[in-house]
N, C-alpha and C positions, 0 to 999 in steps of 0.2 A: 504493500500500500504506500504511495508516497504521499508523504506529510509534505504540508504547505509551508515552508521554513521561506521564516522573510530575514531578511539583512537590514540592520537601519543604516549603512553607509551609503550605499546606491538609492536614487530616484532617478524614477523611467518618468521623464513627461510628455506630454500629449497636448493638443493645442484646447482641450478644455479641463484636463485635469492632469494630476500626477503622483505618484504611488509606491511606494518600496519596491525594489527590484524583489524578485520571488523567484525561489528554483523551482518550487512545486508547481507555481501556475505556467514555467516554461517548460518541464517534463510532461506537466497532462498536454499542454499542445503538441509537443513530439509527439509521445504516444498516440494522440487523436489521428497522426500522421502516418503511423502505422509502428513508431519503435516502440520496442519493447522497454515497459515501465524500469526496467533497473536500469537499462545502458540510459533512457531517458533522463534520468535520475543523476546519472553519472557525469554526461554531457551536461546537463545544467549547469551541475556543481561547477565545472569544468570551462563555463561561459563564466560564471560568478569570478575564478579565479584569475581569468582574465582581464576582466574589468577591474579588479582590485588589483594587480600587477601595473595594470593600467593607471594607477591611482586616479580613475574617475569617479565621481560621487554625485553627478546629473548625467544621464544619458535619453535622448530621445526614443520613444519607440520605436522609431525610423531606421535611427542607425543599430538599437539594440536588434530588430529582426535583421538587418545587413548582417549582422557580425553573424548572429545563429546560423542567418542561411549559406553564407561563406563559412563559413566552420563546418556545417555539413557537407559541404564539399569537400573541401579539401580532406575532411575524415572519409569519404567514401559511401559517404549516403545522399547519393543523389538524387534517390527515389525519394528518400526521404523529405529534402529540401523543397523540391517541387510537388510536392504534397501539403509542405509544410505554409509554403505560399497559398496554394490555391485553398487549406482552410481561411488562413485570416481573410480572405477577399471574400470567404460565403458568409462566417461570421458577422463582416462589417456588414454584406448589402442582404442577406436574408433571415428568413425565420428555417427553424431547420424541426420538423414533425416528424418522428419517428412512430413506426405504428407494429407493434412486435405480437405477433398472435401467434396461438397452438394451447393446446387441448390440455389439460388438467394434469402437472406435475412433470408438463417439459420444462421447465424454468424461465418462463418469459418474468418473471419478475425477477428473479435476479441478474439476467443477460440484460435487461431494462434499465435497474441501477448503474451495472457496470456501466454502460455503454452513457449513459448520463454522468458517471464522475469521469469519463474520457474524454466529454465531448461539453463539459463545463454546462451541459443542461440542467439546471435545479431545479425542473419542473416532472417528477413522475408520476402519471394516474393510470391504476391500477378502474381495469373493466368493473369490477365487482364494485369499489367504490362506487362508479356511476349507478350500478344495479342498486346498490343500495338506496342511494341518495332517490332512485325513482320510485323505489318502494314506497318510501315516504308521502310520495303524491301522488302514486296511482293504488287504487283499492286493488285486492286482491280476487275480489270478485268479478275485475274488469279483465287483468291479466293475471292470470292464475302462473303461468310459466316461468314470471318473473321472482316470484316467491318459491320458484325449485330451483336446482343444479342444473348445471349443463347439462350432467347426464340422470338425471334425475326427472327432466322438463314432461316426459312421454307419457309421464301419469298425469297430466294435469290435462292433456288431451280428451276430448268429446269422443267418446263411443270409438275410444281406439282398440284394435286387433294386436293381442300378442303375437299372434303368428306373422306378424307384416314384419318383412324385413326390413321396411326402409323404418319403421316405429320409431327407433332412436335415434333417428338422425331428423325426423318432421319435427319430437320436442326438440330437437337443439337448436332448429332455425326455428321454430319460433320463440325459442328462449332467446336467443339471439337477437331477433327483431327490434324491441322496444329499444333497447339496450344501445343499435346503433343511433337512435335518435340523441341521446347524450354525446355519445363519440363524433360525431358530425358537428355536433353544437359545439364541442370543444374545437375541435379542427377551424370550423370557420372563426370563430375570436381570432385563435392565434394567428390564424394568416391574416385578417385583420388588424390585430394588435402589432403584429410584428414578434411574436414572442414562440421560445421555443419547446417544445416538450416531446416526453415520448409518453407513448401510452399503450399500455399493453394489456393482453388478457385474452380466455378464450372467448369471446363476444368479438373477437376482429378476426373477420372472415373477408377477404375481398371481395369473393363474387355477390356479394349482399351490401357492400358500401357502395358509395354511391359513383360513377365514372369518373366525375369531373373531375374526383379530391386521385383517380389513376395517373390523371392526366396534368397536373400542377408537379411540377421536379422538385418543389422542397418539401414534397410529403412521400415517404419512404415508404414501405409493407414491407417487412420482413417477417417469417414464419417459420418457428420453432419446430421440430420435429424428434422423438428419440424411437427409430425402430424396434432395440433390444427390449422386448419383456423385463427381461431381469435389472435391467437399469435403470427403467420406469418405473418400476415395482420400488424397488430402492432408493428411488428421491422421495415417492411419498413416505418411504419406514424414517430416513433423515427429517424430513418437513415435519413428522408427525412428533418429532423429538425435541423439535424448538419453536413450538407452536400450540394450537389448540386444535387443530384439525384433526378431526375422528379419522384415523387410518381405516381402521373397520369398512368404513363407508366407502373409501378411495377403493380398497379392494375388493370388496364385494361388486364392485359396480365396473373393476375393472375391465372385460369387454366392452361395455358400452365406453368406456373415454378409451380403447385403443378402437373401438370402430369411429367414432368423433374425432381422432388423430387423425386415419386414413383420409375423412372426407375432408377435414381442413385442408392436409397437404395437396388431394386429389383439385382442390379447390383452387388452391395457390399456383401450382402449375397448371392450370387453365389460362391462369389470370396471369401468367409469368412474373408471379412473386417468386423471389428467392426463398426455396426451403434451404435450410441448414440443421445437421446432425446436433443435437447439442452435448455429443458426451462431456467434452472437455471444456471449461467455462473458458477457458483462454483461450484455445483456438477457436469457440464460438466468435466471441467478443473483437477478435482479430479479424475475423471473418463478415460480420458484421458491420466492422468498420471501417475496411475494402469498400465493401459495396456501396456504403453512404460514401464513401471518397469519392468511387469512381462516377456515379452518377452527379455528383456536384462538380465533378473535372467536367464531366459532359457539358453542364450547364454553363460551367466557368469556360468552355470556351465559347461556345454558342454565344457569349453574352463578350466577348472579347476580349477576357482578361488577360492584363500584359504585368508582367515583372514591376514594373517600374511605375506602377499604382502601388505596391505594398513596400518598394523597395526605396 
């Protein structure tokens, strides 16, 4: 984990503010970049020591990313360094939506957090939050589904057939349903407001949101997936260890959220959202972070982005 260690010798200023130089806020933007949090870590320290060799004690933002991005050169990370640019240019001119969905005990909420202290987002809402927060204002005798589980929703159905094989998958879309009118309500503020978040949970499905929010570049879909039985089995026995969640329930019910896995993902590659394995929380999060790169290079250049705006 890297801690945010500030120096009081160094001030970075900016043409409306100015602020202690910090290694931790220059390694999370590496890492956002794609390095890895230790060498991140290291190379910061390693910019700090320069500047204090330097004996400066005011430096611009300007020249402060000069030095980082010429230092990542010359160190051999060049992929890095033009990575490193084309964030600060998304940061400055957009809002950045993350939208992370899959089916009960792939860990979209903790790949959610991570991926928000990499990417300096302090905005994360969890689907269920919104569920809840609807419960509030709609009765349950208006929508009955919204007051079940994902995989629970198929008893709340009218004159439903155990024998139907699609059964658990009709409660999940319309557990689903209500659900995205919150998520959409969120999406629009922020692109609105300008502001960024991720939001995750199994209530984000793409073939059920709505087109337009496909077709805007700074709102992402990404979708969790973990094939292995035994590994999905195994995050709920861990979840159920530091939390309040009835394991009992997660297992009992397990068919049903590994048949709600398969149609999520089935869903996703329709829709050519990126699935991603999630055994390994670092090479997810790596993974994840690629893909928000690459699609923001996309945009970054579409939109003309040149060196010599950040440099």
């Amino acid at each position: 984990m890297i801690f945010d260690t500030i120096t009081d010798k160094i001030i970075v200023t900016a043409k409306d503010y100015e602020m202690p130089f910090s290694k931790g806020l220059l390694a999370r933007s590496l890492t956002t970049a794609g390095m890895k949090p230790s060498e991140a870590y290291i190379f910061a320290r390693g910019i700090e020591a320069d500047l204090n060799t330097d004996s400066l004690k005011r430096i611009s933002k300007y020249e402060l990313r000069q030095r980082v991005y010429y230092s990542l050169i010359s160190d051999d990370y060049e992929d890095i360094a033009d990575k490193y640019l084309i964030w600060r240019r998304i940061l400055k001119k957009h809002s950045v939506i993350i939208l992370v969905g899959g089916s009960s005990g792939v860990g979209t909420s903790t790949i959610a957090f991570e991926l928000a202290s990499r990417l300096g987002i302090s905005s994360v809402i969890g689907t269920d939050s919104i569920r809840e927060v609807m419960r509030r204002s709609i009765s349950k005798d208006v929508v009955p589904m919204l007051y079940e589980s994902s995989y629970t929703a198929w008893r709340a159905l009218r004159n439903y057939d155990e024998e139907d094989d699609e059964l658990y998958i009709q409660g999940f879309l319309r557990h689903v349903e209500p659900v995205l009118l919150g998520i959409e309500g969120i999406i629009d503020r922020c692109l609105t407001e300008g502001t960024s978040v991720i939001i995750e949970g199994t209530h984000i499905l793409p073939g059920m949101i709505s087109d337009k929010y496909h077709n805007i570049p700074n709102v992402i879909f990404l979708t969790l997936t973990l094939s292995s039985e035994n590994v999905h089995k195994k995050r709920f026995i861990a979840r159920a260890k530091v939390s309040d969640r009835p394991l009992e329930r997660y297992l009992e019910n397990f068919e049903i959220i590994k048949d709600i896995n398969k149609y999520i993902v089935k869903d996703s590659n329709s829709h050519l959202v990126p699935v991603i394995e999630n055994v390994s929380i670092s090479d997810t999060v790596q993974e994840c972070l690629e893909i928000v790169t690459n699609k923001f290079n996309t945009l970054d250049k579409e939109e003309g982005g040149e060196m010599e705006e950040i440099i």
